[in-house]
NUMI-375243 format. One record per residue (C-alpha): residue in one letter; residue number from 1; x, y, z. Coordinates in steps of 0.02 Angstrom, whole numbers, plus 50000, padded with zeros to 5 digits. Example, Ala and Ser with C-alpha at 12.3 -4.5 7.8 and 13.67 -1.06 7.14 Angstrom:
BEGIN
<site><code>a</code><pos>1</pos><x>50615</x><y>49775</y><z>50390</z></site>
<site><code>s</code><pos>2</pos><x>50684</x><y>49947</y><z>50357</z></site>
This chain:
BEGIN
<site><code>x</code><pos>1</pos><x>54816</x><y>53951</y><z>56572</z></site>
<site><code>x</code><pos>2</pos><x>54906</x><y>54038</y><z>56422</z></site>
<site><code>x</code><pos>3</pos><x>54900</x><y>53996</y><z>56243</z></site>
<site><code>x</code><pos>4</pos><x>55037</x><y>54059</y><z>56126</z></site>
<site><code>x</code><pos>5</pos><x>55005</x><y>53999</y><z>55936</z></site>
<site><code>x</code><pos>6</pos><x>55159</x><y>54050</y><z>55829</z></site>
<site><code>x</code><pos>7</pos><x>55150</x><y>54079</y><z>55645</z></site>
<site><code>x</code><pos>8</pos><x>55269</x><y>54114</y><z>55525</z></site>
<site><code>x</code><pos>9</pos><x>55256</x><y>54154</y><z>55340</z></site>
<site><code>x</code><pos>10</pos><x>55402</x><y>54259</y><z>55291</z></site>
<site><code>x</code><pos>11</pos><x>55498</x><y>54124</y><z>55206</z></site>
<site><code>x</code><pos>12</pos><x>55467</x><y>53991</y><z>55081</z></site>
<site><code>x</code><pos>13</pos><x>55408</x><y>53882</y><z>55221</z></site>
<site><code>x</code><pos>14</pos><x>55271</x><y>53910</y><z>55344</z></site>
<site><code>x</code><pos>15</pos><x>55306</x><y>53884</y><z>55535</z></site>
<site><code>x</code><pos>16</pos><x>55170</x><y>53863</y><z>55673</z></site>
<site><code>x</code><pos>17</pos><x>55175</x><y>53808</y><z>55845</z></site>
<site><code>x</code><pos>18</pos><x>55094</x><y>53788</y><z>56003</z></site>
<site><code>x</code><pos>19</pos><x>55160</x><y>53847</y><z>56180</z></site>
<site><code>x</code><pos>20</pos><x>55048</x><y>53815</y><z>56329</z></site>
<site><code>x</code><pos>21</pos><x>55128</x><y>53928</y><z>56502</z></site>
<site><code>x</code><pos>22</pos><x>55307</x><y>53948</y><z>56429</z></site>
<site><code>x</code><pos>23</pos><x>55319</x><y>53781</y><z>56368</z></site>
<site><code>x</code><pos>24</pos><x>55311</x><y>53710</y><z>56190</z></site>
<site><code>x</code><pos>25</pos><x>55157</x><y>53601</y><z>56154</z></site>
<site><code>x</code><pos>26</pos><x>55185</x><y>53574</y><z>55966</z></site>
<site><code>x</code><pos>27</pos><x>55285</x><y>53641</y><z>55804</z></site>
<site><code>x</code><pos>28</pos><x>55248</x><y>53605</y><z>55637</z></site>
<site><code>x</code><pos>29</pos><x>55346</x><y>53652</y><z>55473</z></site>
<site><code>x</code><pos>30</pos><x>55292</x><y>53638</y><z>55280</z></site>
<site><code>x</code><pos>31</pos><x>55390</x><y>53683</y><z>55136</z></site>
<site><code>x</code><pos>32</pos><x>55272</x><y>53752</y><z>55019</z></site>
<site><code>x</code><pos>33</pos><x>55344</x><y>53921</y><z>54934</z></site>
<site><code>x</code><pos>34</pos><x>55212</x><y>54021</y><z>54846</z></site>
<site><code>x</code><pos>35</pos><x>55048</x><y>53940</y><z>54939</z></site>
<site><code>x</code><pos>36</pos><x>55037</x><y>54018</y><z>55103</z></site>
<site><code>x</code><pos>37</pos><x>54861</x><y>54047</y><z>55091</z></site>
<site><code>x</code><pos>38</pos><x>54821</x><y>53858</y><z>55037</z></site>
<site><code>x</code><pos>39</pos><x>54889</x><y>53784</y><z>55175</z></site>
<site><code>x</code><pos>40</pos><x>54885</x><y>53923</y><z>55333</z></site>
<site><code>x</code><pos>41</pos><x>54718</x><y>53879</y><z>55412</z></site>
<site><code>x</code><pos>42</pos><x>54730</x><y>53691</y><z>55381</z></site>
<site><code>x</code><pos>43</pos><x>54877</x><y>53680</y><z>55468</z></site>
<site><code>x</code><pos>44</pos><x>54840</x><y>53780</y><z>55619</z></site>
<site><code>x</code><pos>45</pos><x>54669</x><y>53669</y><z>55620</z></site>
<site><code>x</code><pos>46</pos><x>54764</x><y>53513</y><z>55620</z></site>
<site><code>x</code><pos>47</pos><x>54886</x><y>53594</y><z>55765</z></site>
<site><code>x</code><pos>48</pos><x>54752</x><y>53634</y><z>55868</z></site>
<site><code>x</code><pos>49</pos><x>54620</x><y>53483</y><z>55841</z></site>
<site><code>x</code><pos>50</pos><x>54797</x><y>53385</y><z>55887</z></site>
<site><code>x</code><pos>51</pos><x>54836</x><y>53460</y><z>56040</z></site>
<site><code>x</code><pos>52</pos><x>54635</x><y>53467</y><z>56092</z></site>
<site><code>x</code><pos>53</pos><x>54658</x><y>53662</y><z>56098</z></site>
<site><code>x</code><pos>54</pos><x>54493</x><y>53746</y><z>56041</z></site>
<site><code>x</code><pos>55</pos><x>54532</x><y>53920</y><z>55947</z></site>
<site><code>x</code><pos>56</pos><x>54433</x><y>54030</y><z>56089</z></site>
<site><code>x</code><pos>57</pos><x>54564</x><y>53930</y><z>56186</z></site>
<site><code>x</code><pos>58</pos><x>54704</x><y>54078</y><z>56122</z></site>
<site><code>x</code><pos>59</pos><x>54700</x><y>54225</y><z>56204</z></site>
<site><code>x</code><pos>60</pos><x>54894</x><y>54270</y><z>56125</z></site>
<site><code>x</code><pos>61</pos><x>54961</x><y>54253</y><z>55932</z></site>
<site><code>x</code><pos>62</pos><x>55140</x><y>54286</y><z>55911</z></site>
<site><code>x</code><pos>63</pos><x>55165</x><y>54332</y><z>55693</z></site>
<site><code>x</code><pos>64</pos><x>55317</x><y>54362</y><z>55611</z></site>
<site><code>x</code><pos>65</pos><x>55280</x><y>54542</y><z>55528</z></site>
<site><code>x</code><pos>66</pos><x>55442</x><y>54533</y><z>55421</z></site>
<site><code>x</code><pos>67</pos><x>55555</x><y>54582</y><z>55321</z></site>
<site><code>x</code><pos>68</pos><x>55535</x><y>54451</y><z>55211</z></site>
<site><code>x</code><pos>69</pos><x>55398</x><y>54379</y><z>55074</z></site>
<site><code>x</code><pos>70</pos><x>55303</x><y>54510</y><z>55035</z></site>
<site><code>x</code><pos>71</pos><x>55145</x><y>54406</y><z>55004</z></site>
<site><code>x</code><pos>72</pos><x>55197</x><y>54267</y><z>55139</z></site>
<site><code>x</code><pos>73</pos><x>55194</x><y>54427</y><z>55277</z></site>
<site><code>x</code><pos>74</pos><x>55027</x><y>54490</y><z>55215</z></site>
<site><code>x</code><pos>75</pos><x>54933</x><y>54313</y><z>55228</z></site>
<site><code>x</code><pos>76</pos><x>54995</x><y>54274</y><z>55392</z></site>
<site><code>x</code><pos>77</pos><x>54946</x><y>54449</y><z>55466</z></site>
<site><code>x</code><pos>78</pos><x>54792</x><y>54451</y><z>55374</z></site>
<site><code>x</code><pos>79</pos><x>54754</x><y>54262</y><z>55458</z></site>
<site><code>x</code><pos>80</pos><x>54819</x><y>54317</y><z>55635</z></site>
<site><code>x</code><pos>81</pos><x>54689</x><y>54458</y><z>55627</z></site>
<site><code>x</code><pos>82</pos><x>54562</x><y>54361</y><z>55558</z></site>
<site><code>x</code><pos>83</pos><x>54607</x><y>54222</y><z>55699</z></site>
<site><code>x</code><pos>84</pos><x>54572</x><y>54376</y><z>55851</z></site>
<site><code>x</code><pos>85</pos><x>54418</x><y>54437</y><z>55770</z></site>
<site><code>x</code><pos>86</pos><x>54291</x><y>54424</y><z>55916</z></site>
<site><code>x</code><pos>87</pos><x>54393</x><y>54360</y><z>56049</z></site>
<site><code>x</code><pos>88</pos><x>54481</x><y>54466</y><z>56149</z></site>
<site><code>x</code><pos>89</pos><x>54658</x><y>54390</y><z>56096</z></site>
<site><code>x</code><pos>90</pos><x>54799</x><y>54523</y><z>56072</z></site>
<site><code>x</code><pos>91</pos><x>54961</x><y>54495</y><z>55948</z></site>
<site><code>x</code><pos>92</pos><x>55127</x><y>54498</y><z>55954</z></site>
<site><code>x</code><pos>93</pos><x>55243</x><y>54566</y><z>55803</z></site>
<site><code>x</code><pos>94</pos><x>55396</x><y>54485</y><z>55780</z></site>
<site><code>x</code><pos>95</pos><x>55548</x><y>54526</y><z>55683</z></site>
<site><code>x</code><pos>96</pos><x>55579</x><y>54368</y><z>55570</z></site>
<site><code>x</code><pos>97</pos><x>55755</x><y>54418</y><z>55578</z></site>
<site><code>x</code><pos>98</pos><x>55743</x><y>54401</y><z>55777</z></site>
<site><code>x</code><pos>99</pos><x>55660</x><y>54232</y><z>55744</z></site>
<site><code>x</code><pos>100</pos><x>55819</x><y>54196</y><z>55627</z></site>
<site><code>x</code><pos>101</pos><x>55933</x><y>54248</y><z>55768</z></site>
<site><code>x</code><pos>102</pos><x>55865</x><y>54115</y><z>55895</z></site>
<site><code>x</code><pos>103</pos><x>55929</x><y>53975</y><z>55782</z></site>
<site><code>x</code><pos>104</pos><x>56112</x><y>54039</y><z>55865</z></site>
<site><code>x</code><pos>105</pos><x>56070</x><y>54066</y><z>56058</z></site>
<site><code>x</code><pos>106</pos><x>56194</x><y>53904</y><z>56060</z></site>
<site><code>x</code><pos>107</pos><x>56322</x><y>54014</y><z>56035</z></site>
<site><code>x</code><pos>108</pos><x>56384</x><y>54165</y><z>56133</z></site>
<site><code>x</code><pos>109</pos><x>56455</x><y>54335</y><z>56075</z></site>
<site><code>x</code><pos>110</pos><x>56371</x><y>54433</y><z>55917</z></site>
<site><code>x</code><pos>111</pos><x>56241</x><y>54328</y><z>55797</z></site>
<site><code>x</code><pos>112</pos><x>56189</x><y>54433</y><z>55630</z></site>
<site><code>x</code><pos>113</pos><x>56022</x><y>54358</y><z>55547</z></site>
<site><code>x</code><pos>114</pos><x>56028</x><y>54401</y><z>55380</z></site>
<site><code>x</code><pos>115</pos><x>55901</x><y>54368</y><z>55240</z></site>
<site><code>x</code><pos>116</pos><x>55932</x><y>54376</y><z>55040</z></site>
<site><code>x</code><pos>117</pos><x>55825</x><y>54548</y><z>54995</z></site>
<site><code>x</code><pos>118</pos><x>55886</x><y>54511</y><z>54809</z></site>
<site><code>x</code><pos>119</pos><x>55939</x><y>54630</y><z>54669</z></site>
<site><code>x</code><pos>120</pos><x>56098</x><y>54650</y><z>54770</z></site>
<site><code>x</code><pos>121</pos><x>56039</x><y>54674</y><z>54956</z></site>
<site><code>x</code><pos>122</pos><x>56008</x><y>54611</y><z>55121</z></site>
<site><code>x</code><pos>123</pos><x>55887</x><y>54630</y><z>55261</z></site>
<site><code>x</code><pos>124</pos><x>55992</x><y>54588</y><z>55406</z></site>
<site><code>x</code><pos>125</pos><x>56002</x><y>54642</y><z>55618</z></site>
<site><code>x</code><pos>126</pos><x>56145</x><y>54631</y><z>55711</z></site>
<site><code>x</code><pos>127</pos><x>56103</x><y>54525</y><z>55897</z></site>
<site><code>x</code><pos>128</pos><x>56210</x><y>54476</y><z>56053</z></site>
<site><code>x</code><pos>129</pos><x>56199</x><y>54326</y><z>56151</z></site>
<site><code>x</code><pos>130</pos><x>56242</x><y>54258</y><z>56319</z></site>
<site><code>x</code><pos>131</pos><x>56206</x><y>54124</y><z>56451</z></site>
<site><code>x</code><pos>132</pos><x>56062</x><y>54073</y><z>56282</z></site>
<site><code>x</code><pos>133</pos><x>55979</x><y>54248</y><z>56302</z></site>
<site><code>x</code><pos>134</pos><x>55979</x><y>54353</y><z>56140</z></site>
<site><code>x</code><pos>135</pos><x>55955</x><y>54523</y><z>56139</z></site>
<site><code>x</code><pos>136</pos><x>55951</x><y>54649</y><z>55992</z></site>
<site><code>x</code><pos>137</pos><x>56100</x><y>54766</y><z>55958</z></site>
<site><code>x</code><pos>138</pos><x>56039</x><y>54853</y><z>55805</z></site>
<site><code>x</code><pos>139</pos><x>55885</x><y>54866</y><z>55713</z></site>
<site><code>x</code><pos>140</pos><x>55828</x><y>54778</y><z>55556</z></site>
<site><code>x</code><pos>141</pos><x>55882</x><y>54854</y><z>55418</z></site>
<site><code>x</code><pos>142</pos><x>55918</x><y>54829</y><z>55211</z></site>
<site><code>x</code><pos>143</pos><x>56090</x><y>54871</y><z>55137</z></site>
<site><code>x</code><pos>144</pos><x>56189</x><y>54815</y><z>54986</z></site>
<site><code>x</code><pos>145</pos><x>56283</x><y>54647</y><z>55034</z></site>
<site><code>x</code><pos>146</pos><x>56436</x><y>54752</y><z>55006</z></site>
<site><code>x</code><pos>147</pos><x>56391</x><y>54849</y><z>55158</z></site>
<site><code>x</code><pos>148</pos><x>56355</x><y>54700</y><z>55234</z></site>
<site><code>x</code><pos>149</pos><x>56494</x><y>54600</y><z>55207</z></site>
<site><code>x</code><pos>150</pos><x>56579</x><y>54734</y><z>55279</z></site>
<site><code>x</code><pos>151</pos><x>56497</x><y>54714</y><z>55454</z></site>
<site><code>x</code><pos>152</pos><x>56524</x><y>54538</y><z>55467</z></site>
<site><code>x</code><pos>153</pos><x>56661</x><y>54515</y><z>55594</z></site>
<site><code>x</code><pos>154</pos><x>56772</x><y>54359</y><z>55606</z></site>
<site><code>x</code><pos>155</pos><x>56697</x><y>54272</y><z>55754</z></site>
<site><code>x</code><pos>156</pos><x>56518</x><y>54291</y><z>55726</z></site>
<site><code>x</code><pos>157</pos><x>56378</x><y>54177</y><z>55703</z></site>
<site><code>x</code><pos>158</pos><x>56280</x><y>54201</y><z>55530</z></site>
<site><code>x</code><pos>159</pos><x>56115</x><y>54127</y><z>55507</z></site>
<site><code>x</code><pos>160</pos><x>56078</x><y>54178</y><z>55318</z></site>
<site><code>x</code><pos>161</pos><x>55910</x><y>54116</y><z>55216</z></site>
<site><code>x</code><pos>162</pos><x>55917</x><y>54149</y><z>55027</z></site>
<site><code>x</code><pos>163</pos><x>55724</x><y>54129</y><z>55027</z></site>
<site><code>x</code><pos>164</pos><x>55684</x><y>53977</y><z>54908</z></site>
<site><code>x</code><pos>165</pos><x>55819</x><y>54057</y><z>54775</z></site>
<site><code>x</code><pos>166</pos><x>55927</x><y>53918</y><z>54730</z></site>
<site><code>x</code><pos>167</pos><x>56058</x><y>54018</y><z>54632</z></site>
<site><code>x</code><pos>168</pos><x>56066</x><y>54136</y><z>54754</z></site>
<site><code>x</code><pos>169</pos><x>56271</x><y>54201</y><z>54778</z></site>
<site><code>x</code><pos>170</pos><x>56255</x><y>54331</y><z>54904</z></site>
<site><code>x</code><pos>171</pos><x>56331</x><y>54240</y><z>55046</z></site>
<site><code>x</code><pos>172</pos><x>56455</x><y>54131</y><z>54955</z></site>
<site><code>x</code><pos>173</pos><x>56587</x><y>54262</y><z>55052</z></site>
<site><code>x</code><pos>174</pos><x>56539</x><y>54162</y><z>55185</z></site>
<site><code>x</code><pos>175</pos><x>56589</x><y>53971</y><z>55155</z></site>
<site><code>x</code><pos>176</pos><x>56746</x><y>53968</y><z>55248</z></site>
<site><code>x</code><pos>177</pos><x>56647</x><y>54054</y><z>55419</z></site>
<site><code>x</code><pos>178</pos><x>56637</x><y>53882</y><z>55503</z></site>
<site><code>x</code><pos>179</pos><x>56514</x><y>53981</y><z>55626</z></site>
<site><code>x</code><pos>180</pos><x>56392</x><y>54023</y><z>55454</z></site>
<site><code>x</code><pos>181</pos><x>56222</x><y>53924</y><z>55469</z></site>
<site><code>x</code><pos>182</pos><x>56113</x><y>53945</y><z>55315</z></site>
<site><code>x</code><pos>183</pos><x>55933</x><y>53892</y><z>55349</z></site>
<site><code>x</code><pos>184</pos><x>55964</x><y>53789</y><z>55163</z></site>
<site><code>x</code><pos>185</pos><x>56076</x><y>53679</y><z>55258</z></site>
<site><code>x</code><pos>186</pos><x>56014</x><y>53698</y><z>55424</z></site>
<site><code>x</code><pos>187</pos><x>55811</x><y>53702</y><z>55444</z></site>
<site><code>x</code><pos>188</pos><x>55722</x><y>53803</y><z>55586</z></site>
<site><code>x</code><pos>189</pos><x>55579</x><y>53791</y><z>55653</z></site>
<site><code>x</code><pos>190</pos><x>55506</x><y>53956</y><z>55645</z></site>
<site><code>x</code><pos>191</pos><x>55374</x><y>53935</y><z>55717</z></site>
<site><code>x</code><pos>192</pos><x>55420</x><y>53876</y><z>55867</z></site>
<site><code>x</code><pos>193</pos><x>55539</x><y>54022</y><z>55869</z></site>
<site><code>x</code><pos>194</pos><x>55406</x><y>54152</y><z>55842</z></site>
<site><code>x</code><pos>195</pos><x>55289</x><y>54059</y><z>55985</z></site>
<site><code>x</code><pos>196</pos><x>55433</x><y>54049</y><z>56093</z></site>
<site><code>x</code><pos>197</pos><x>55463</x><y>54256</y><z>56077</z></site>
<site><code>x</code><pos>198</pos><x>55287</x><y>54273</y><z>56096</z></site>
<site><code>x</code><pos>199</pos><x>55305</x><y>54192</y><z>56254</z></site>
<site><code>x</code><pos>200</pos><x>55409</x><y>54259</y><z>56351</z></site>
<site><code>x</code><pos>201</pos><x>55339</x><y>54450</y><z>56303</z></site>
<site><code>x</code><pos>202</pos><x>55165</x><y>54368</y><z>56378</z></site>
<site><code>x</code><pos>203</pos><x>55223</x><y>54485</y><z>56527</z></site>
<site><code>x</code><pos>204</pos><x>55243</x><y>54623</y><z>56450</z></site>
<site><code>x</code><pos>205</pos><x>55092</x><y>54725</y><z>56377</z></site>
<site><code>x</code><pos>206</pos><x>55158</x><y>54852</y><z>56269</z></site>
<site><code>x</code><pos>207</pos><x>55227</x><y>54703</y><z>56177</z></site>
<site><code>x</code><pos>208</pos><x>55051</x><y>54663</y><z>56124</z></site>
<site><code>x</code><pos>209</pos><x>54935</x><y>54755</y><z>56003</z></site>
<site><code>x</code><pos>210</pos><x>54741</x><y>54738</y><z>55950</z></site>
<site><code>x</code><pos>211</pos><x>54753</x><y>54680</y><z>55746</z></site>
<site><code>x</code><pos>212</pos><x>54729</x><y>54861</y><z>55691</z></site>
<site><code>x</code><pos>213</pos><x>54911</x><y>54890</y><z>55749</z></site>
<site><code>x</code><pos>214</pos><x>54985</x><y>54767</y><z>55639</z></site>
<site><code>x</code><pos>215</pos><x>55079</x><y>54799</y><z>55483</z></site>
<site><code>x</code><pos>216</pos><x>55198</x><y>54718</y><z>55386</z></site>
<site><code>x</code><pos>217</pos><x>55393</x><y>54768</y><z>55413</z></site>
<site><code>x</code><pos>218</pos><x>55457</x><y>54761</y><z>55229</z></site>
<site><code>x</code><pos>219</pos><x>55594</x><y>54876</y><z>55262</z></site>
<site><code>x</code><pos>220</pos><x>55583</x><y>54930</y><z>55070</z></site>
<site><code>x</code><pos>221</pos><x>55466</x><y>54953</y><z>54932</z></site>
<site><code>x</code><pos>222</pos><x>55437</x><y>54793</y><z>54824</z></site>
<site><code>x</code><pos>223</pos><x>55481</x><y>54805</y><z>54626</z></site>
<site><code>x</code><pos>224</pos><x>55312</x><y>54812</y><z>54573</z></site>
<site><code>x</code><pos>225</pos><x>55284</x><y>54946</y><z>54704</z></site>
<site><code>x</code><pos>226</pos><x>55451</x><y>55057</y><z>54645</z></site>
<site><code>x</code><pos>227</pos><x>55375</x><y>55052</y><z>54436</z></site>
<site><code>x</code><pos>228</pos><x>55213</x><y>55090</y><z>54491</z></site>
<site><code>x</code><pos>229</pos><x>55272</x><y>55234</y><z>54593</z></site>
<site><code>x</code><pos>230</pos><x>55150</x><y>55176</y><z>54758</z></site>
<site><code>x</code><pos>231</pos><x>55175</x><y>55165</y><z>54934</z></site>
<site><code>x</code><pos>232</pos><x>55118</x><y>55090</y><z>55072</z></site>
């Protein structure tokens, strides 16, 4: 029997869901912006007591590893690795921008998941779809939204998140794209998104990593880090 438990806490929401052998069990989303931390392991408790799902039970976490919240990204990694400690469970990073993607397997031709990076720029990835299979055409990447705007092409699916910032403008260029989904308008379950990826990868090993092998995909350095002059 496989266990796949799903988290995601790149966004202003956090996402978590149960798959048991390819199939979903249970999802479970909670807006809650800056608390990740607060609310992580009481809601993966309440998933599992639910679902009578004992955490020695998962042998296989699927985490979204960003780009995204920089704090959000760090708290769910640092839980997911806390989670496999003494077990012999193995993650699975996944792009939250291939976890955006999957909100438009409806759809077939070219899907671009695209998330507000602010001060001007986007993380986004470029994805195809067909027959509900996505695959990725281009990696994730951060660009001005001039550039991006740029790449948008008239019949493609855009699933845009301007995480939590209301005034956000970036992808007003987009209101007349009747095939433009922002998550604002249009929730996802991320979760059960990042579970589902996790999923069907169970078959493939190189997929999965030991929590040592885990960091977070920012993509770019954060504010704080670019006056302070410090990478990571």
């Amino acid at each position: 029997m496989s266990w796949v438990l799903g988290i995601d806490t790149s966004s202003i929401d956090l996402g978590v869901a149960l798959f048991k052998n390819g199939t979903a069990v249970c999802s479970y989303s909670r807006f809650i912006r800056n608390s990740h931390a607060e609310h992580i392991s009481q809601i993966v408790r309440m998933i599992l007591d639910a679902n009578s799902v004992e955490p020695f039970d998962i042998s296989n976490v699927a985490v979204s590893t960003g780009p995204g919240s920089f704090t959000g990204l760090r708290i769910g990694i640092a839980f997911a690795k806390g989670f496999c400690i003494g077990r012999d469970a193995m993650i699975c990073p996944v792009s939250s921008l291939m976890i955006l993607a999957h909100a438009g397997r409806r759809y077939s031709g070219r899907v671009l998941a695209a998330l507000d990076a602010r001060n001007g720029e986007v993380y986004w990835a470029p994805f195809n779809v067909s027959g509900g299979k996505i695959e990725r055409s281009g990696d994730d990447q951060a660009c001005s939204i001039e550039v991006f705007r740029n790449q948008v092409g008239i019949d493609d699916t855009v699933i845009t998140d301007t995480m939590g910032y209301s005034r956000s403008t970036v992808f007003s260029f987009l209101e007349k794209n009747p095939r433009w989904f922002p998550v604002e308008k249009f929730p996802i379950q991320r979760g059960f998104y990042c579970a589902s990826i996790g999923a069907s990868l169970l078959n493939e090993p190189s997929m999965w990593k030991d929590g040592s092998g885990i960091l977070p995909n920012y993509l770019r350095q954060s504010s704080a880090q670019k006056k302070s002059g410090k990478t990571e």
